[in-house]
N, C-alpha and C positions, 0 to 999 in steps of 0.2 A: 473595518479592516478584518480580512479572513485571519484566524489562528488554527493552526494546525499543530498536534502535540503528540508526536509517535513516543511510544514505549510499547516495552515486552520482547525488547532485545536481550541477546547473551550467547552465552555458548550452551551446546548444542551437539551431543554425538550426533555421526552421519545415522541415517534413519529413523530419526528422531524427530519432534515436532515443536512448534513454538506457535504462539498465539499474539501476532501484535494488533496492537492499537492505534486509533489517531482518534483526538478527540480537538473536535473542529467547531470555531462559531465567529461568529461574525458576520453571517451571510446576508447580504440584503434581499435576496431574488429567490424564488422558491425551487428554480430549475439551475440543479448545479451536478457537477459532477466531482465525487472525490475519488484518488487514484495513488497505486502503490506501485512504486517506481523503487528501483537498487540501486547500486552503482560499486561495482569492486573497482579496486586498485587498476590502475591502466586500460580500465575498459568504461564504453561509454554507458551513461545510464540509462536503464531499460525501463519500458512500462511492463506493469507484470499484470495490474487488471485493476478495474474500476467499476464504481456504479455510479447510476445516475437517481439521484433524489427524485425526482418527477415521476417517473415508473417503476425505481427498483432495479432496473434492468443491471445488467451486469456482460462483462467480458473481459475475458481471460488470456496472455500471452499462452501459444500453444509451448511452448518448453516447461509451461506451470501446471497448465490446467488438468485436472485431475489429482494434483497434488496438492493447491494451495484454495481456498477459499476466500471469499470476501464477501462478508453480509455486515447488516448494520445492525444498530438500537434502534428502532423507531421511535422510543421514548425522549430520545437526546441525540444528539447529533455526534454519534460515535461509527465509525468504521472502524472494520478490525479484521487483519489477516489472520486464517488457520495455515499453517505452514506444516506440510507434513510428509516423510519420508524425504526428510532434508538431507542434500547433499552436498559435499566441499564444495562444489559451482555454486553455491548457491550462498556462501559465503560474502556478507556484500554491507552496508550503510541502507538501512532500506530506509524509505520516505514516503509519506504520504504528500498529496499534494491536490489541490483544485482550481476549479473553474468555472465557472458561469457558462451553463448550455452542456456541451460534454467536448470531449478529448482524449484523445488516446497516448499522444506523444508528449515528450518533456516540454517541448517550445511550446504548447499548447497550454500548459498549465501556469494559473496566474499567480497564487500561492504557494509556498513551500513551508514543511516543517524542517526541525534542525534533522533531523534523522534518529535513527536507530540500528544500532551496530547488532549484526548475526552472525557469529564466528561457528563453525560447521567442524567437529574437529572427526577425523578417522579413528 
């Protein structure tokens, strides 16, 4: 069974940064993809960007890119967002979540973690 364990949530002045985590295991396959997904209040949940363990490869929702990062540990099976120049949108339950193969969208992903709360404050 996949686990998937976000922290490095909180609050957050706007223009500020935050570094979260997901620390994942349980994979049986060597080709997976893990991915960090948000979700505010009345709005649906987004992918914001992923990699895939097999090449590293990576992509990014374009409302993020340039602002948020996603690299891993290669030592351990850790992903972790750079979140920076954070904005009130941006305000959200963020999630990491995976897959076997890759994925881009929520219905796509097999696994979820509980989440992590990022309050954005002006």
């Amino acid at each position: 069974e996949v686990q998937l364990v976000e922290s490095g949530g909180g609050l957050v002045q706007a223009g500020g940064s935050l570094r979260l985590s997901c620390a994942a295991s349980g994979f049986t396959a060597d080709d997976y993809t893990i991915g960090w997904f948000r979700q505010a209040p009345g709005k649906e949940r987004e992918g914001l960007s992923c990699i895939r363990s097999s090449d590293g490869s990576t992509a990014y929702a374009t409302s993020v890119k340039g602002r948020f990062t996603i690299f891993r540990d290669n030592a351990k099976i850790s992903v972790y967002r750079q979140m920076n120049s954070l904005k009130p949108g941006d305000a959200a339950v963020y999630y990491c979540a995976a897959t076997y193969g890759s994925s881009w969208y929520p219905s796509g992903m097999d696994s979820w973690g509980k989440g992590t709360l990022v309050t954005v404050s002006t």
